[in-house]
C-alpha positions in Angstrom: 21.0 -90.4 -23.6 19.0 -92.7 -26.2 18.0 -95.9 -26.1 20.7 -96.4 -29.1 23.3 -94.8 -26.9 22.6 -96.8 -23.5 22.4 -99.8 -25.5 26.3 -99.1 -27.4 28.9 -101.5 -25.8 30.9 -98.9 -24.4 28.0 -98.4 -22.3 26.7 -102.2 -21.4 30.7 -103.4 -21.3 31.2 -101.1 -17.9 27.9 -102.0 -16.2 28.5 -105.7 -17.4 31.9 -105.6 -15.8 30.6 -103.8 -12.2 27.7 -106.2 -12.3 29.7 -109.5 -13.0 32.8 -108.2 -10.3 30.0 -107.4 -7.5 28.5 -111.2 -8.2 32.5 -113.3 -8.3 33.7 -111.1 -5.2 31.7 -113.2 -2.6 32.8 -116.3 -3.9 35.9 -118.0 -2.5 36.7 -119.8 -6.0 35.2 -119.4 -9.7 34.5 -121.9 -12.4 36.8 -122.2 -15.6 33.4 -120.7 -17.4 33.5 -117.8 -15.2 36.9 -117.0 -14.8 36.8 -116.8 -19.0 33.8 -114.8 -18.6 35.8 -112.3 -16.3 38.7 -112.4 -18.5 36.3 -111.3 -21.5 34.4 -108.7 -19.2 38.0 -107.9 -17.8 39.7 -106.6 -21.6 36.4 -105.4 -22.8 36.4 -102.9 -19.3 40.1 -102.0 -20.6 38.9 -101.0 -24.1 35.8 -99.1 -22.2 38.3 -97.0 -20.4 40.5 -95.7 -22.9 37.3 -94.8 -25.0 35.6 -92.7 -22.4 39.5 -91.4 -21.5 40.1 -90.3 -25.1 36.2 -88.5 -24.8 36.9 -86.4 -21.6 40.4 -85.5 -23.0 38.7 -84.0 -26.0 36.6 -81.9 -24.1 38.9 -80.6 -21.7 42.0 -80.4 -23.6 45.5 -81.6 -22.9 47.6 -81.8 -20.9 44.4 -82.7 -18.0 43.0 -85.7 -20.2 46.2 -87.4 -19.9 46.2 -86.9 -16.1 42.2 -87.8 -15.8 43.4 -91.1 -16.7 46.7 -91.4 -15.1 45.2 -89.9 -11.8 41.4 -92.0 -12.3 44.3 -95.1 -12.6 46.7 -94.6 -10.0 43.7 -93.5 -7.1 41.7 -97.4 -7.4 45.3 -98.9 -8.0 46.4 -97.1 -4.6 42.9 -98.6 -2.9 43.3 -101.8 -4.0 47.2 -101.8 -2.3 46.0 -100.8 0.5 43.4 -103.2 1.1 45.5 -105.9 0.2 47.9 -105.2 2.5 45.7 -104.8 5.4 44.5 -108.2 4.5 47.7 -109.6 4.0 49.9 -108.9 7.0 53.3 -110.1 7.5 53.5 -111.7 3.8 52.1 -108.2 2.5 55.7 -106.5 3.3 57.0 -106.0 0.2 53.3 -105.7 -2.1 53.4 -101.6 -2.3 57.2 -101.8 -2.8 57.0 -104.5 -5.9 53.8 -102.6 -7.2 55.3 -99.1 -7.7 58.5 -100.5 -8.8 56.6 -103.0 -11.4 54.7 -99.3 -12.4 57.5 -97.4 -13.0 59.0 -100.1 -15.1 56.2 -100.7 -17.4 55.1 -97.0 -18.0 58.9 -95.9 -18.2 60.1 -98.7 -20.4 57.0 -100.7 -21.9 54.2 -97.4 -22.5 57.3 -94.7 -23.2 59.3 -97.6 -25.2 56.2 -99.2 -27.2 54.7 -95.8 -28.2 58.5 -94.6 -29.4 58.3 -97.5 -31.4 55.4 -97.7 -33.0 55.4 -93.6 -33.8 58.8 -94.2 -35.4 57.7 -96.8 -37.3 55.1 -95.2 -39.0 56.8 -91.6 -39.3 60.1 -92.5 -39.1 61.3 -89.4 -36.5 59.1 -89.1 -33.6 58.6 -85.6 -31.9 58.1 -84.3 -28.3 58.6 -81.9 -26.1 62.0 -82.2 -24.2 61.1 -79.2 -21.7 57.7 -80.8 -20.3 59.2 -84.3 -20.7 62.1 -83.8 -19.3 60.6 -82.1 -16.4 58.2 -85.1 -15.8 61.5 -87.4 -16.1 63.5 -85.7 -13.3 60.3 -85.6 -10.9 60.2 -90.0 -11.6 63.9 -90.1 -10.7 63.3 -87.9 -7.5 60.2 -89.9 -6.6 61.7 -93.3 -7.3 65.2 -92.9 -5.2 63.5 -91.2 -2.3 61.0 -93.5 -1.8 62.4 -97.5 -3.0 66.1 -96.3 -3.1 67.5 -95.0 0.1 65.6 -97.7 2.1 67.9 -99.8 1.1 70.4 -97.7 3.1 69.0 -96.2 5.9 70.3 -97.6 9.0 67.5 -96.4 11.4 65.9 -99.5 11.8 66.5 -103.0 10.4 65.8 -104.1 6.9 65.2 -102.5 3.6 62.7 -100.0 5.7 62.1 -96.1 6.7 61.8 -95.2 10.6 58.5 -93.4 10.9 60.1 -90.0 10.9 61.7 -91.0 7.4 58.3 -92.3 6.1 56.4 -89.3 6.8 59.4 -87.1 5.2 59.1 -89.3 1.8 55.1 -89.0 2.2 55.5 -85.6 2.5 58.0 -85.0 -0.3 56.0 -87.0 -2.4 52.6 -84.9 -2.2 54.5 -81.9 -2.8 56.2 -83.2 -6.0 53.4 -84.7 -7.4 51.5 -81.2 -6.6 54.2 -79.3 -8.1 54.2 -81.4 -11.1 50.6 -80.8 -11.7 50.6 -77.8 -11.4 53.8 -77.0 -13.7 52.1 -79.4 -16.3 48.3 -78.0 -16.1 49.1 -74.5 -15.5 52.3 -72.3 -15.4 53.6 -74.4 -18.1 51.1 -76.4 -19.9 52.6 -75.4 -23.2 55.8 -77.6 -22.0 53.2 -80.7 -22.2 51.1 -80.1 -25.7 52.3 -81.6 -28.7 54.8 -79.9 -30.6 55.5 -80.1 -35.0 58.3 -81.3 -36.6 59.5 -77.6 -36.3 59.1 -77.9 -32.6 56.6 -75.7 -31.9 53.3 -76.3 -30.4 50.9 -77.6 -32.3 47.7 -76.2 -32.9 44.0 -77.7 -30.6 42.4 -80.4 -32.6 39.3 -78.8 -34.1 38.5 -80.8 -36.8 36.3 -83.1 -34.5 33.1 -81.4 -32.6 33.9 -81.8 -28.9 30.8 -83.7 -27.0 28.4 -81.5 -24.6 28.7 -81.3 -21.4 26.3 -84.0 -20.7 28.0 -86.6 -22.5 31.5 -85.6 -21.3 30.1 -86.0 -17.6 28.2 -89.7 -18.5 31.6 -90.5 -19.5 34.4 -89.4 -17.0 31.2 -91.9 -14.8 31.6 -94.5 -17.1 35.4 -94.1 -17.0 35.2 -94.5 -13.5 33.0 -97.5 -13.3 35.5 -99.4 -15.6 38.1 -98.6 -13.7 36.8 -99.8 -10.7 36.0 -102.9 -12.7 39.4 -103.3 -14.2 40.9 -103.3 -10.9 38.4 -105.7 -9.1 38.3 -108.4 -12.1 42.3 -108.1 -11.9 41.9 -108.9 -8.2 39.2 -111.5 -9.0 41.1 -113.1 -11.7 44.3 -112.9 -9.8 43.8 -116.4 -8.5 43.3 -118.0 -11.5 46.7 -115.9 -12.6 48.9 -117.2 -9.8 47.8 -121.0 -10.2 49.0 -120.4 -14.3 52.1 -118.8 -12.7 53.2 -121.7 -10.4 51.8 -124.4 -13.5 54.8 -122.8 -15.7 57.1 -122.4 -12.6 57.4 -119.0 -12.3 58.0 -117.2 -8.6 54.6 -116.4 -6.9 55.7 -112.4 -7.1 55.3 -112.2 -10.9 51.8 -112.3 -10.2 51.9 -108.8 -8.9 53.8 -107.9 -12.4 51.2 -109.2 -14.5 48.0 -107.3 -12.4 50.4 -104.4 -12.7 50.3 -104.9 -16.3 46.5 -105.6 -16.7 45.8 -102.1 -14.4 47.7 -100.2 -16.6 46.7 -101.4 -20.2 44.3 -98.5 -20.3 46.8 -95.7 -20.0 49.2 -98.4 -22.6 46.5 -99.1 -25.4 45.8 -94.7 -25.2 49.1 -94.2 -25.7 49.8 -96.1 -28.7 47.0 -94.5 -30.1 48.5 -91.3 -29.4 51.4 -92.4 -31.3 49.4 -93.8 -34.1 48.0 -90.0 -34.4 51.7 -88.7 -34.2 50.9 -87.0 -30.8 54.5 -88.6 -29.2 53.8 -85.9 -26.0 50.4 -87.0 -25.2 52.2 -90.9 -25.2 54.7 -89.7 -22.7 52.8 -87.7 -20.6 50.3 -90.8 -19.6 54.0 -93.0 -19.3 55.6 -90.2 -17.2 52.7 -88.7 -15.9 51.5 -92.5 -14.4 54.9 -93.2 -12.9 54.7 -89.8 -11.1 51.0 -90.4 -10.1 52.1 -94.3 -9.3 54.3 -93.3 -6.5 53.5 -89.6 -5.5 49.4 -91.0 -4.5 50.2 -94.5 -2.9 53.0 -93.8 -0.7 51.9 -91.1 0.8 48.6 -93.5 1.5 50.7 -96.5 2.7 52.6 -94.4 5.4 48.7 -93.0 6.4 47.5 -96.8 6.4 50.5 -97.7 8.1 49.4 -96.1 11.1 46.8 -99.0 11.9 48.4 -101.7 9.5 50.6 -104.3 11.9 53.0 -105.5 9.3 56.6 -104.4 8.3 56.6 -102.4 5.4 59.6 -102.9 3.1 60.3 -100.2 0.5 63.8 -100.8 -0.2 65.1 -102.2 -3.7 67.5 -104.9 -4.4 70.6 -104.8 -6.0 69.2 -105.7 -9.2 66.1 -103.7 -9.4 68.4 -100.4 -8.2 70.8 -101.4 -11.2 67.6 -101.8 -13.6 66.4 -98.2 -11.8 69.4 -96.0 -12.6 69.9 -97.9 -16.2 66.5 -97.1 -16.8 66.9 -93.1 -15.7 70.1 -92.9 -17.6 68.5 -94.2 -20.9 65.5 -92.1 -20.6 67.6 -89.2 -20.4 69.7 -89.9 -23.2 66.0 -90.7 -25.0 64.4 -87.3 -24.0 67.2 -84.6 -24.3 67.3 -84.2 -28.0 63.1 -84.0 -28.0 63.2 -86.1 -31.3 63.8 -90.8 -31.3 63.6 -93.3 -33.5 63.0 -96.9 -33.4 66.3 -97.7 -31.8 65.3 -95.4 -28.4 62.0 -97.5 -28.5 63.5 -100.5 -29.0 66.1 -100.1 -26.4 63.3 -99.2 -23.8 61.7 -102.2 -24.2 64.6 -104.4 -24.1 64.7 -103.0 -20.4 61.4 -103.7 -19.6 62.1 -107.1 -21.1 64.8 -107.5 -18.5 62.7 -106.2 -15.8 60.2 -109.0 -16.6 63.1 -112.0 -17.2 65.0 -111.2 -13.9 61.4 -110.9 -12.3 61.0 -114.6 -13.3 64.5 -115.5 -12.9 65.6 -113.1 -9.6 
């Protein structure tokens, strides 16, 4: 690299951001200066990611740089989960629960729903494949009602929990999804997950751009990582500051975990858009879909492993209301996929459900 290069924000922005989180972790409360400073550091980091995301995609080709980020994503979101609920014992219950379920809301409804919306609005008729999507569609559903619907049914122990024999089935279900998925979408049937014309046919590899070397594509799938990791601490770090604005407005104290849900995954939303901006609707709904699937087919399979030392109940099951705003949301995004062509009115539909998600998350 040059000195110009090393010195380009999308460089000092990560190394900034791992620098400032390693200094604020230590420290049992941060400074209004700071905890602007971390904020700053915090949505430059985001903007960092979705650059170095969009330069490893364009070396290796989609569908894999959709899932570099989606997977890069979901591993440091699973790791922070985890450690949170070791830390957090009895009152930690229902954290991996409300963060998968806050996940598949906001990539299903908010990413799928604001990059619908946006494409249409520019191109009026928005275009994807209803094969690939589909496919990633039914593989949420499946996820979603094996592993935060039927705990709310189960009658092998008390409470909206699995037994340990259920557990380890939905752990195990879930890995072999999430590889079956992966491997449908990178290689029996990676044309199901390319972009497709208005004629519905696969479009043609961007060439028009020279992809980087080798060298640069490697300094940034580091880079990526780095702000990653740094996305997720500052979230963490900055989560204190978060839940003394939540109770100084009144909301519930669990609406904190929506909003760091919302702050991890504004890399894979702000790449999206983009995406959609290009008219490359696919690419958009692989990174929603493709999140969702990663979301819960990575950490629950690492929860029932860390439950093994971790003391506390674990609560998977949903309530009423979130299995009501589950199904709605699986029958609209049906309905959205099927014909492999939306509008506005899909888009605008999808996030009037993740609007409801966030009310009745403030309003239970």
């Amino acid at each position: 690299m040059s000195l110009r290069s090393l010195l380009s924000w999308n460089v000092l922005v990560p190394v900034l951001a791992i620098i400032t989180l390693a200094i604020s972790l230590p420290q049992k409360g941060l400074g209004l200066g700071m905890v602007l400073v971390v904020a700053v550091l915090l949505a430059g980091a985001v903007l960092t990611a979705v650059h170095h995301a969009e330069v490893v995609a364009h070396k290796v080709g989609e569908p894999f740089g959709s899932l570099v980020l989606a997977v890069a994503v979901t591993v440091i979101e699973v790791a922070l989960i985890v450690t949170l609920m070791i830390s957090g014992g009895d009152e930690a219950a229902t954290l991996a629960r409300d963060t998968i379920f806050a996940a598949i809301m906001i990539t299903t409804n908010g990413i799928a729903g604001l990059a619908l919306l946006v494409g249409a609005l520019k191109y009026g008729l928005t275009m994807f494949n209803a094969e690939g999507t589909g496919a990633a569609l039914a593989t949420v559903a499946t996820l979603g009602a094996l592993t935060l619907v039927f705990p709310a049914f189960t009658t092998s122990v008390p409470g909206p929990a699995y037994s340990t024999e259920q557990l380890v089935f939905a752990a195990a279900a879930s890995v072999v999804l999430y590889a079956l998925f992966v491997f449908t979408q990178t290689v029996r049937h990676r044309d199901f997950f390319l972009p497709v014309t208005d004629k519905g046919t696969v479009e043609p590899e961007d060439d028009h751009a020279e992809p980087p070397t080798g060298k640069q594509t490697a300094a940034s799938l580091v880079l990526l990582l780095i702000a990653l990791v740094a996305v997720v601490g500052l979230a963490k770090v900055e989560s204190p500051a978060i839940e003394a604005a939540v109770a100084a407005i009144g909301f519930p104290n669990s609406f904190v975990g929506v909003v760091i849900a919302m702050l991890v995954l504004l890399p894979e939303t702000i790449a999206a858009v983009r995406a959609a901006v290009r008219r490359r609707m696919q690419i958009s709904l692989n990174l929603a879909y493709g999140s969702a699937i990663a979301s819960i087919g990575l950490t629950i399979p690492a929860i029932a492993v860390a439950s093994i030392w971790l003391k506390g109940p674990l609560h998977l099951g949903l309530g009423a209301t979130q299995i009501v705003l589950f199904a709605l949301t699986i029958v609209v995004s049906v309905l959205t996929v099927v014909p492999g062509r939306a509008t506005r009115l899909q888009g605008g539909v999808h996030l009037a459900l993740l609007a409801a998600f966030l009310f009745l998350a403030v309003n239970p």
